[in-house]
C-alpha positions as CSV (number, residue, x, y, z in Angstrom):
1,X,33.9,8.4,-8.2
2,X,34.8,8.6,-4.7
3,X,32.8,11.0,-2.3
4,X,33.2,11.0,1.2
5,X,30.0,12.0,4.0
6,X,29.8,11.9,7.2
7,X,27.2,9.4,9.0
8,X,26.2,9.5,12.6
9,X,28.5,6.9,15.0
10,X,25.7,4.8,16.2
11,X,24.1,4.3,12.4
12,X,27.8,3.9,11.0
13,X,28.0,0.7,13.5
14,X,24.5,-0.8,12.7
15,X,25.3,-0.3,9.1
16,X,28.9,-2.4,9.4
17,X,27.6,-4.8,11.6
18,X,24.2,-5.7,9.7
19,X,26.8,-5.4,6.5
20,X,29.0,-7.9,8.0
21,X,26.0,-10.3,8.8
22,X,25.4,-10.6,5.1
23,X,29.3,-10.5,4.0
24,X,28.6,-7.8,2.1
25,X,31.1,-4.3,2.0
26,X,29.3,-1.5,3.1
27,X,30.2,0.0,-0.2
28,X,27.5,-2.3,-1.7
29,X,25.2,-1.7,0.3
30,X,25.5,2.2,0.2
31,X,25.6,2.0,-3.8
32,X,22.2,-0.3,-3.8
33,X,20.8,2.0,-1.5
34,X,21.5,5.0,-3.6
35,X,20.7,3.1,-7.1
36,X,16.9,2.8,-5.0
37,X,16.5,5.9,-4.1
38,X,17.5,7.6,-7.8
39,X,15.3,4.6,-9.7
40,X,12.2,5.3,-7.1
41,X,12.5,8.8,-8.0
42,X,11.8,7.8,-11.7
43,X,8.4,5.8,-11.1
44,X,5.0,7.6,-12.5
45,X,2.8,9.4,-10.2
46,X,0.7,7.6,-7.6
47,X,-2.9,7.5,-9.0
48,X,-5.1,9.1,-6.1
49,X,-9.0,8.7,-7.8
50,X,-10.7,6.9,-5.2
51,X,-11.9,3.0,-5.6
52,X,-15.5,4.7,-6.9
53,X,-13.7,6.8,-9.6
54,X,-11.3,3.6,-10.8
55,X,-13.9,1.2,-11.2
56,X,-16.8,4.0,-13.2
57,X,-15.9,2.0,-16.4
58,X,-17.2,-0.7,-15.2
59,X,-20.5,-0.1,-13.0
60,X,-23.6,-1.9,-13.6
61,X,-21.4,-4.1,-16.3
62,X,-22.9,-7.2,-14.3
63,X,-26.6,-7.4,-13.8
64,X,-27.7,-9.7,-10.4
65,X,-31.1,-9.5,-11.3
66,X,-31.6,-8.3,-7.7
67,X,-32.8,-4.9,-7.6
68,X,-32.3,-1.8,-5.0
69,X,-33.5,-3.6,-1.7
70,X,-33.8,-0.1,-0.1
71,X,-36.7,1.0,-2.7
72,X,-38.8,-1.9,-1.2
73,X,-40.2,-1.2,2.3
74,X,-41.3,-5.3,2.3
75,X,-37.4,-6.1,3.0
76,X,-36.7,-3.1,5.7
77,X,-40.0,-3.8,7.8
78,X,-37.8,-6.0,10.5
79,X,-34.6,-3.9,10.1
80,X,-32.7,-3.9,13.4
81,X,-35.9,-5.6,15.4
82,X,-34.2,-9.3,15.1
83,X,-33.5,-11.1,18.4
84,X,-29.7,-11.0,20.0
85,X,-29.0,-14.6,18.6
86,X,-29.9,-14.2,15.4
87,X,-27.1,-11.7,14.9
């Protein structure tokens, strides 16, 4: 099928001459860049559940042994009261 649009001067030129770089018509390069656009169209949904919500399944699967440090007041007695350099 032959169609016909119209495309902004400037572009037009960048098109050719980037076209012309590859040795490639810009036929092709319109056609691929159509074919894109319609197949992108067809992929699913992007899933938008948060990195919490995708990995549910799998919390507490591993066990470190170590338990909440925050419960023991032992490990937070020095919190933020280390010298400069040991930073």
């Amino acid at each position: 099928m032959k169609a016909t649009i119209e495309i902004p001067d400037d572009l037009y030129r960048k098109v050719k001459a980037k076209s012309a770089l590859q040795g490639r018509p810009v036929r092709a390069v319109a056609i691929e860049l159509f074919d894109a656009w319609v197949n992108e169209s067809q992929r699913p949904e992007r899933d938008e559940r948060s990195v919490g919500e995708l990995m549910s399944d799998i919390d507490g699967v591993i066990d470190s042994g170590v338990t909440d440090l925050s419960t023991n007041s032992a490990y937070l007695e020095d919190l933020g009261r280390a010298p400069a350099r040991d930073r």
